[in-house]
C-alpha positions, 0 to 999 in steps of 0.5 A: 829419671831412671829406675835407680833415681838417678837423672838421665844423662845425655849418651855420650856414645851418641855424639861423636868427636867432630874436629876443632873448626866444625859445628861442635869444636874439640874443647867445647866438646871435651867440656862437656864430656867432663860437666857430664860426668862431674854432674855424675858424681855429684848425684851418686855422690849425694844419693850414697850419703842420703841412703847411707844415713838412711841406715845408721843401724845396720852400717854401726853394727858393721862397724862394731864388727869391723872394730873386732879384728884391730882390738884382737891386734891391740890387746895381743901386741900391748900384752907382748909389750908389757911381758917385755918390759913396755915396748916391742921394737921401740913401739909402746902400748900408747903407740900401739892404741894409736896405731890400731885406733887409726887403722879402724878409720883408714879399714873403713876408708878403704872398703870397696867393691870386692870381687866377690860383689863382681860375680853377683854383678854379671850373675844378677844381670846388674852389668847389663843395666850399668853398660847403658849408662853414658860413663864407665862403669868404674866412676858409679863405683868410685862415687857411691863408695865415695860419698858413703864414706862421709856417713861413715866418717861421721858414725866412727867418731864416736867409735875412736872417741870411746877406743880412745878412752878405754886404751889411751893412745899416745898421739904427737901429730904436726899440721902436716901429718893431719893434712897428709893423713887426710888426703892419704885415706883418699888415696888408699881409697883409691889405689884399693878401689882400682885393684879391686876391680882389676880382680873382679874384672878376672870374673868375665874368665872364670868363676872361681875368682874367690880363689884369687881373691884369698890369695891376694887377701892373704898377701895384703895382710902381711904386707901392707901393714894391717897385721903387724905395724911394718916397723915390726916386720923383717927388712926382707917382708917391707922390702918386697912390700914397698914394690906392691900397692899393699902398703899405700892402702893401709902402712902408710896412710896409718904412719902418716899420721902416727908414725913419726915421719919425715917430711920426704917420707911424707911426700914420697908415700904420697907420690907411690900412692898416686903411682899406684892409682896411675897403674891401677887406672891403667890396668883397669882400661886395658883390662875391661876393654877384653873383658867386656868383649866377653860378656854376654847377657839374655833377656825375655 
């Protein structure tokens, strides 16, 4: 066991790729390189969901304080909508329940590793321990922020069940868009987790990365969605939106479900959304093969 808990795995380092036809074959090999790490994510997995629900307590306070920020959006635009004769630009006070009450599900679903975590990371001397484990640094990220969000899951229900009283949302969702709804939270996940990275990546270069971080916070809020429902923005905004991940981590997966979508819209919003996980992977294995190259670490 190592100091974190977590079974010792083979070093994969240590075993290098023989060709097929020598003592260990190419696909032999190449399974297990991938039963490693799926046992991987099984265990961090598991571990996140066990230590999450270990602290119910601090994780609702964190989600009651997560819950603040759609209210304030909630209350703002079902004013707006009454003063102006009971819709703004077609969306309703029902519809605008449903939208901010969903957005509570897809924020918590879309929490990652932040950049501001990164410079802790490298300062802390936590890098250094995370490069001798056998899988990249990026899968530990991935399955421990995907296995907290089963307890996260389970403790918003309560929370949508009460917002869903005090604001009565209006709710007409298909099959469909409760199938693509579910595998559209996964996905945000995703395409923030890899875009998050390539901006804490940006601390092995220099120390100001909250900076960077500010401005593409910025951006993301008015373009994907979690401001103002993009129905509401200008053609020229949702336009220049569509060519960044920011609506797939919070636009689309909200409309997917309560946005009233065509089936094609559906599926293209899931393709942009794996596109973007594709780029968001690729920039991330290009990226970390120089910055490691520029991290260097002490010890006594």
């Amino acid at each position: 066991m190592t100091s974190s808990g977590l079974p010792r795995l083979p070093d994969l380092a240590d075993l290098p790729d023989l060709p097929a036809g020598r003592d260990r074959p190419a696909p032999a090999w190449t399974r297990r390189r991938v039963r490693v790490t799926a046992d991987f994510y099984r265990t961090v997995f598991r571990t996140a969901i066990v230590s999450q629900f270990q602290y119910r307590g601090p994780n609702y306070f964190y989600m009651i304080g997560m819950v603040t920020e759609p209210v304030v959006y909630l209350v703002v635009w079902t004013t707006v909508a009454r003063a102006q004769g009971g819709s703004v630009g077609g969306i309703t006070p029902g519809e605008f329940a449903a939208y901010y009450i969903v957005w509570t599900l897809v924020r918590n679903m879309n929490i990652v590793l932040t950049p501001y975590a990164w410079e802790d990371r490298i300062r802390n001397g936590q890098l250094s321990g995370e490069l001798l484990r056998p899988v990249h640094p990026i899968h530990h990220d991935i399955a421990y922020f995907a296995g907290w969000k089963v307890p996260v899951i389970a403790m918003w229900l309560p929370v949508g069940a009460v917002l869903t009283l005090l604001f009565r949302p209006a709710f007409d969702v298909t099959p469909l868009e409760v199938a693509v709804f579910a595998v559209a939270i996964w996905g945000a996940f995703l395409v923030r987790t890899m875009f998050m990275w390539v901006l804490g990546l940006l601390t092995f270069w220099t120390t100001r990365v909250g900076a960077v971080f500010q401005v593409w916070f910025t951006a993301e809020l008015l373009l994907s969605g979690r401001l103002v429902p993009l129905a509401l923005m200008p053609d020229w905004v949702t336009t220049i939106g569509a060519f960044t991940p920011f609506p797939s981590s919070f636009g689309f997966p909200i409309d997917s479900l309560v946005g009233d979508l065509s089936t094609a819209e559906l599926l293209r919003g899931l393709a942009a959304q794996a596109m973007w996980v594709s780029i968001g992977a690729a920039v991330v294995a290009v990226t970390w093969r120089f910055a490691v190259r520029r991290f260097s670490s002490v010890g006594n």
